[in-house]
VEXDREN-649788 format. One record per residue: x, z, y of N, C-alpha, C, O in turn; residue in three letters. Coordinates in pm, whole numbers, plus 50000, padded with zeros to 5 digits. Atoms other than C-alpha are relative to their C-alpha. Last residue first. Example, Ala and Ser with C-alpha at 12.3 -4.5 7.8 and 13.67 -1.06 7.14 Angstrom:
BEGIN
499184999449881513675071449894499235007350109499745009050220Ser;500895000049881512305078049550500905000050120501945006650118Ala;
// end
This chain:
BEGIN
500704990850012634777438181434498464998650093497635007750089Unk;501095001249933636597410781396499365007549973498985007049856Unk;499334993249852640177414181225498394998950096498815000850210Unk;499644981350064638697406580890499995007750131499365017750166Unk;501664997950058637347367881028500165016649952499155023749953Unk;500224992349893640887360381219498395007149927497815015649995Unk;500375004349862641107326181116499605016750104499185018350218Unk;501264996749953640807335380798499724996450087498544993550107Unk;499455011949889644317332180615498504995150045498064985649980Unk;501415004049926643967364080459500254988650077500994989150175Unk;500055000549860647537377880252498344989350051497964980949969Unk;501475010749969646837395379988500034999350095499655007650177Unk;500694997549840649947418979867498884990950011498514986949900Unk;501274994249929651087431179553499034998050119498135005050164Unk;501124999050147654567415879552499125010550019499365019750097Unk;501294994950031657107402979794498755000249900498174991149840Unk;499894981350013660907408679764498255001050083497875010850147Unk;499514993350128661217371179640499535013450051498935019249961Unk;500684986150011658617358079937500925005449853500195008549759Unk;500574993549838660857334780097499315010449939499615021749978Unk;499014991150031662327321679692499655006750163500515015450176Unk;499425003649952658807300779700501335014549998500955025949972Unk;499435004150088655447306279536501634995150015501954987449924Unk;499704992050082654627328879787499874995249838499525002249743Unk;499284991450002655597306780036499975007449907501085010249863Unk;498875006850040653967273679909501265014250008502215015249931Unk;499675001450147650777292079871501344995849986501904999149881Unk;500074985050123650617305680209500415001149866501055010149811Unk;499294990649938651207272480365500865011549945502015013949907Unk;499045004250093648527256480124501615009250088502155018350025Unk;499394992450081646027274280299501384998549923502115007449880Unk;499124992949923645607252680585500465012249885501485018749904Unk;498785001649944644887222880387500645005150047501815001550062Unk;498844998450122642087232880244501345001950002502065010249946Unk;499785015750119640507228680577500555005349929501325014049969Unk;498605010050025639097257780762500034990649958499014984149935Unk;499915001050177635897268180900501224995750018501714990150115Unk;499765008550143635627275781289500215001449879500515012949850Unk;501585001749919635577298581634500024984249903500254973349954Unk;499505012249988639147310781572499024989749980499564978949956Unk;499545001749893637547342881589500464985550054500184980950165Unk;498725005550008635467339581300500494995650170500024987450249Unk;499184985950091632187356381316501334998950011501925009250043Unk;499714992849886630357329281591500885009849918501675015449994Unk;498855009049861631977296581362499525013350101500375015150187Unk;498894999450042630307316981042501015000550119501915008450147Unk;499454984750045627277327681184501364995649968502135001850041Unk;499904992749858626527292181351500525013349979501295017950063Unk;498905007949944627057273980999500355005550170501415003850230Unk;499334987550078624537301180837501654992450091502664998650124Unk;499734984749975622237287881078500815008049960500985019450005Unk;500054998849846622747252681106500315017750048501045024150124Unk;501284990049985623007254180661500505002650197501495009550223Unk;501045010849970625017216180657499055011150049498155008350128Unk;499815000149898628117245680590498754990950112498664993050233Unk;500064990949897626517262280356500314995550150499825000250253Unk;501314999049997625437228880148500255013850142499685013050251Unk;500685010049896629547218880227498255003749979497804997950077Unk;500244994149870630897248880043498574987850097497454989050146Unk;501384988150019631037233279725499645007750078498685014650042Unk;501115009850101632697198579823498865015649971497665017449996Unk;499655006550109634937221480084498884992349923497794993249979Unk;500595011950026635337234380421500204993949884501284988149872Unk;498785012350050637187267880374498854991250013497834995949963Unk;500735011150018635377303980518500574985649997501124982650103Unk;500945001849974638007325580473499294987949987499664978149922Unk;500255011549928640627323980207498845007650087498325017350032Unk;501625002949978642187352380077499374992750122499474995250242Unk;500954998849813645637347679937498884999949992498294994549899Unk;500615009249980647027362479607499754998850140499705007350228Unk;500835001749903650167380579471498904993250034499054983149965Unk;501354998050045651987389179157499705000750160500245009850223Unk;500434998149865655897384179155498134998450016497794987549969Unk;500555008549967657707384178827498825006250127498365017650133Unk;499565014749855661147395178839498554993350014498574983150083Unk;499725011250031660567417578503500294987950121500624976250105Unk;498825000850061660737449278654500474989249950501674987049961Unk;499144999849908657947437478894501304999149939502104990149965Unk;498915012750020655887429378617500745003650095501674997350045Unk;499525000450112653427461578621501484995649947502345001549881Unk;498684984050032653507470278992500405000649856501385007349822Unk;498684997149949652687436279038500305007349987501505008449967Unk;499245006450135649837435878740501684997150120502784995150067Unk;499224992850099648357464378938500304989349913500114992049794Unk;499094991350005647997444779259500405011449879501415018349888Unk;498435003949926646897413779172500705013550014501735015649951Unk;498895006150134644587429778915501064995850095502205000350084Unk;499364989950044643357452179261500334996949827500715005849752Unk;499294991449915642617421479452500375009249935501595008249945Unk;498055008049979641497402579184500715004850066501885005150027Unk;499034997750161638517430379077501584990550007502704992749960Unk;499804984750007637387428679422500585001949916501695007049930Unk;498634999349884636807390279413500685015550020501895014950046Unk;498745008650054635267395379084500634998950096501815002250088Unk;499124988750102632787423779225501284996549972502275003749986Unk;499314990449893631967401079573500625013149876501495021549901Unk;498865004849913631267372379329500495010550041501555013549987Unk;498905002650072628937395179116501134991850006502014992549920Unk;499414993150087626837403879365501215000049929502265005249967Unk;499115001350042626327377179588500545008149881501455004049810Unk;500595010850145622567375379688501574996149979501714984050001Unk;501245003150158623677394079981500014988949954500424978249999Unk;501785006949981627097399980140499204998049975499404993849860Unk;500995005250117630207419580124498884994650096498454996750209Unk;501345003249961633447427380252499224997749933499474995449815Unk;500084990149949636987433280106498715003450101498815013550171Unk;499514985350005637307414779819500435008950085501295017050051Unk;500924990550070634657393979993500505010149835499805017049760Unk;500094991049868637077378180234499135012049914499175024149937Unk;501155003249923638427361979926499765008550093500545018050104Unk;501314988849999640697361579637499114995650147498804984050169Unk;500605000449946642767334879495499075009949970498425013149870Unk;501115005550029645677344179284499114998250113499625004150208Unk;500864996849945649037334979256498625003050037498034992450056Unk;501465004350044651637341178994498985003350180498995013650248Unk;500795000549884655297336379076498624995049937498304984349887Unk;500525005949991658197339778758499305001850161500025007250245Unk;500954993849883661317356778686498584984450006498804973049965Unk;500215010949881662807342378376499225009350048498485017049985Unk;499584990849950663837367378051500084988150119501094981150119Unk;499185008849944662487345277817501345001150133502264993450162Unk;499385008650126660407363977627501324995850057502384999650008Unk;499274992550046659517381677976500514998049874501475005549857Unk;499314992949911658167346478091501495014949978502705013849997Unk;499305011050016656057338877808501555004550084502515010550035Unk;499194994950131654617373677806500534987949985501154989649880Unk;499284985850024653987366978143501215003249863502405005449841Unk;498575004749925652587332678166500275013249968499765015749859Unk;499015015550067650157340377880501504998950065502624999450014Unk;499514993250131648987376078086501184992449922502384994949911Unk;498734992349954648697356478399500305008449870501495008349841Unk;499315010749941646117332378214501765005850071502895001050057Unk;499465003250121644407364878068501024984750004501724982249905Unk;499064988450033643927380378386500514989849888501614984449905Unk;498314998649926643087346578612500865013149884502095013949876Unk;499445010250056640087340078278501545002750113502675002550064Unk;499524996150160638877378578288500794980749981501514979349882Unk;499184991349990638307375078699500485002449849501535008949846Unk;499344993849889636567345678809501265012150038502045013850133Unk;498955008049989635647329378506500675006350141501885004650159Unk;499835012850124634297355378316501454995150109502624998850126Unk;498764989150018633417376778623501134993649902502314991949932Unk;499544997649900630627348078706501615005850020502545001050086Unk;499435013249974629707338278340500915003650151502135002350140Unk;498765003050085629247376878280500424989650033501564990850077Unk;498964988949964626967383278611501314994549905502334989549953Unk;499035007549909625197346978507501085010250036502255006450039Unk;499045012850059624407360578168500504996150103501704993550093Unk;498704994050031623227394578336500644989449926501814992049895Unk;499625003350099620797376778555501465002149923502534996849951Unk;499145008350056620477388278877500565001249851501415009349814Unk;500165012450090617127397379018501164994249893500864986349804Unk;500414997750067617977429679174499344992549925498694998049837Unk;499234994050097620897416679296499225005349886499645006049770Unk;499884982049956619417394679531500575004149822500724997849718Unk;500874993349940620447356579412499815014750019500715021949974Unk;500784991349890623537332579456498485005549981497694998950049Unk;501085002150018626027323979178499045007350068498855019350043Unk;501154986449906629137320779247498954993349977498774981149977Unk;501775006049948632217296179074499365017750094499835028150139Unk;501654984550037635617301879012499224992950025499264981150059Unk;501045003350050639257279478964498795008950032498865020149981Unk;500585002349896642397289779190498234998649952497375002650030Unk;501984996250052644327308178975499154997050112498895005350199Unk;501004999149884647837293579079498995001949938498594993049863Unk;501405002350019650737300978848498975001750121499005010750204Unk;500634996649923654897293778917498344997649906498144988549826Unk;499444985149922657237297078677499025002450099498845014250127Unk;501064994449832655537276578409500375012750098500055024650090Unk;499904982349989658667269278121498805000450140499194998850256Unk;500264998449840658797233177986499385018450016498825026449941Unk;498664992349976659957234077595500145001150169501165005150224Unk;498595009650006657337205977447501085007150086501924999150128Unk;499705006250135654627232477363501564989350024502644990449966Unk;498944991650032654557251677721500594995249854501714998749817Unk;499375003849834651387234977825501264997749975501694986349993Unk;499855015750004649927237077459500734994050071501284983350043Unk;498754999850083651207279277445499784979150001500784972149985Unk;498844996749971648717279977746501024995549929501814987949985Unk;499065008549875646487261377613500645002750075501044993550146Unk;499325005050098645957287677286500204984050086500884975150034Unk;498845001650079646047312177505500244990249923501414989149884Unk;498845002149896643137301377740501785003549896502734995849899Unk;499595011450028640667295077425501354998950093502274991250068Unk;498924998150156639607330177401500614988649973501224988649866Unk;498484990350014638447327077757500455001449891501665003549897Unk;499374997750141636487294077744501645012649988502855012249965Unk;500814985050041635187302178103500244998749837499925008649770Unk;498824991750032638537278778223498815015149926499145026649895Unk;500974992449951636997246378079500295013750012500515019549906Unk;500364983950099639707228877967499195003750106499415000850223Unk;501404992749954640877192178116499635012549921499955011949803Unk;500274988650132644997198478086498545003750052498215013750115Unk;500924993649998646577168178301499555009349873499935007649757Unk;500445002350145650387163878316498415006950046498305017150115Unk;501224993449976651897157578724499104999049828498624987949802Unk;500484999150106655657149578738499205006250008499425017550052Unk;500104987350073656927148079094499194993949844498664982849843Unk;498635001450116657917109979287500205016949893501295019549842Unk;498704992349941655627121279571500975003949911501625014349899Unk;499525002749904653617095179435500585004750062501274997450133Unk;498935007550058653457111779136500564990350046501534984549997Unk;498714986950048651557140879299501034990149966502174992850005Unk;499415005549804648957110379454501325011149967502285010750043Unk;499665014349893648497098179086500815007550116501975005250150Unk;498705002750026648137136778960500294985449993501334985049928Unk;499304992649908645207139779213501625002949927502595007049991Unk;499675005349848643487110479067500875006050087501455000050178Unk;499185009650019643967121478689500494993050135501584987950160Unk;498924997750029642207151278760501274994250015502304998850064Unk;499684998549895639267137078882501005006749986501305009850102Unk;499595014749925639087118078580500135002250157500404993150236Unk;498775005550003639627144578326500234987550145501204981350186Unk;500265005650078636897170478412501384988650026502114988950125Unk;501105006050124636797203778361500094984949983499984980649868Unk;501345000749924639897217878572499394992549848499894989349740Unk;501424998850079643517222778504499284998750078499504999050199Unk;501024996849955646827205478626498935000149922498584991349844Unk;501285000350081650337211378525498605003250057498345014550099Unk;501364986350043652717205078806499344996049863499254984449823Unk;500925008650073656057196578900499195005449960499185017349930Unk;500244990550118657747213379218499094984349915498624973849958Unk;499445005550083659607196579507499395007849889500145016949854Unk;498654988150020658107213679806500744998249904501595007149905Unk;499074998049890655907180679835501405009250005502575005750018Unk;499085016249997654897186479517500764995650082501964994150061Unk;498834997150104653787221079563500924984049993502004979350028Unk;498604990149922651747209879890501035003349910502175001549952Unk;499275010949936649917181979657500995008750048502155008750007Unk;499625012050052648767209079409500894996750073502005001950069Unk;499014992750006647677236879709500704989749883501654984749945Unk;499095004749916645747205279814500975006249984502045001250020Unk;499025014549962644117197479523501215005450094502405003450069Unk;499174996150078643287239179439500774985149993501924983949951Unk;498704998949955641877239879788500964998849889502145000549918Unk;499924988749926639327213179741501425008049997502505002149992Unk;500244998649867639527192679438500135012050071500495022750021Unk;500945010950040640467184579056499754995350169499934983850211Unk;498815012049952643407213379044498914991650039498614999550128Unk;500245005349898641017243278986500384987050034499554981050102Unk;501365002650025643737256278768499424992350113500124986550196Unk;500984993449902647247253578915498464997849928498014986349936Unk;500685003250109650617250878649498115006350140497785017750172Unk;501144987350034653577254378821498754992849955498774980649938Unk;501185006550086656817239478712498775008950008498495018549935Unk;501534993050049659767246278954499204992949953499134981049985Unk;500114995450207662807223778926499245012450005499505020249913Unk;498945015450023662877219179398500245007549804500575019049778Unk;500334998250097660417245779507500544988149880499984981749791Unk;499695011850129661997246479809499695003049864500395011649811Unk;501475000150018660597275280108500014986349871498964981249831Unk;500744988550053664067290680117498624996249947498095002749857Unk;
// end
């Protein structure tokens, strides 16, 4: 059930952190990937260790806040007659100050890539998809903070908000078509861009006392999640966001 054995998914992000490891985990499950991110050479390292698990790994550096540019690498992906059934939107950024300071270029850059580059990326696969009359699996990354909030976040905690309810109205959209629309939301993840928060003593003590499971994650534990609901285990699920947190929602 959980075999992704002639799947082709296609994961932004790919370069590091969780969008490597959700990567490697596909591979493992037998899938081949297309990987995005900005730059080519950390790219190239994480489709090495993919092609060591004997999978086919093609890089595609693009910058994903070039939104009018995402269709026309989409149809590049998809140019030599390979079909993307599975999608991972893993890519974003954040930009941290009070709100009433925040710069409406960074607001757009923020939403941009966070929430107008996963729509129009699931759009591509889609109308590819229903062309073709193939079910597909799109996932996206959302966050504790589409359903919480915090300062000097603003426009993170909007875009994570805004994925949660594109995930769920582009499942009730596609459903007829077989394609399956979900994301997970990470809690706090140990990662290359995390790591200043986590070095922060104080913000590193809030986290590990907030979180039941009295810790950050690894990358690694998400992948799990991803492999299922890219996987014939979740066919009859769609719309949902599952939290792999450690317990961080459930804490009151």
């Amino acid at each position: 059930m959980f075999s992704l054995e002639g799947r082709t998914a296609l994961v932004t992000g790919a370069s590091r952190g969780i969008g490597r490891e959700i990567a490697l985990a596909f591979a493992r499950a037998g899938a081949n990937l297309a990987l995005v991110a900005r730059g080519r050479e950390a790219l190239e390292r994480v489709a090495c260790e993919i092609r060591q698990e004997r999978r086919t790994a093609d890089v595609y550096p693009f910058d994903i806040s070039a939104i009018e540019d995402i269709p026309a690498l989409f149809s590049r992906i998809v140019a030599g007659g390979a079909v993307i059934d599975i999608l991972v939107n893993v890519a974003g950024i954040n930009y941290r100050v009070p709100a009433v300071d925040y710069p409406l270029s960074e607001w757009r850059r923020v939403l941009d890539v966070n929430l107008t580059a996963p729509f129009v990326l699931a759009q591509s696969m889609a109308r590819e998809l229903i062309r073709k009359e193939r079910p597909g699996k799109i996932i996206n990354i959302a966050s504790l903070l589409s359903e919480a909030a915090r300062q000097n976040i603003p426009a993170y905690a909007a875009s994570k908000g805004g994925i949660r309810q594109l995930t769920k109205a582009l499942a009730v959209e596609w459903a007829p078509y077989r394609i399956n629309v979900n994301a997970i939301g990470p809690g706090y993840v140990a990662t290359e861009l995390t790591q200043p928060l986590k070095e922060d003593v104080e913000f590193d003590e809030w986290v590990r006392s907030r979180t039941p499971m009295g810790r950050w994650a690894a990358p690694s534990e998400l992948t799990g999640a991803a492999v299922f609901l890219a996987s014939a285990a979740s066919d009859f699920v769609t719309g949902q966001i599952i939290y792999v947190d450690g317990g961080w929602l459930a804490n009151l």
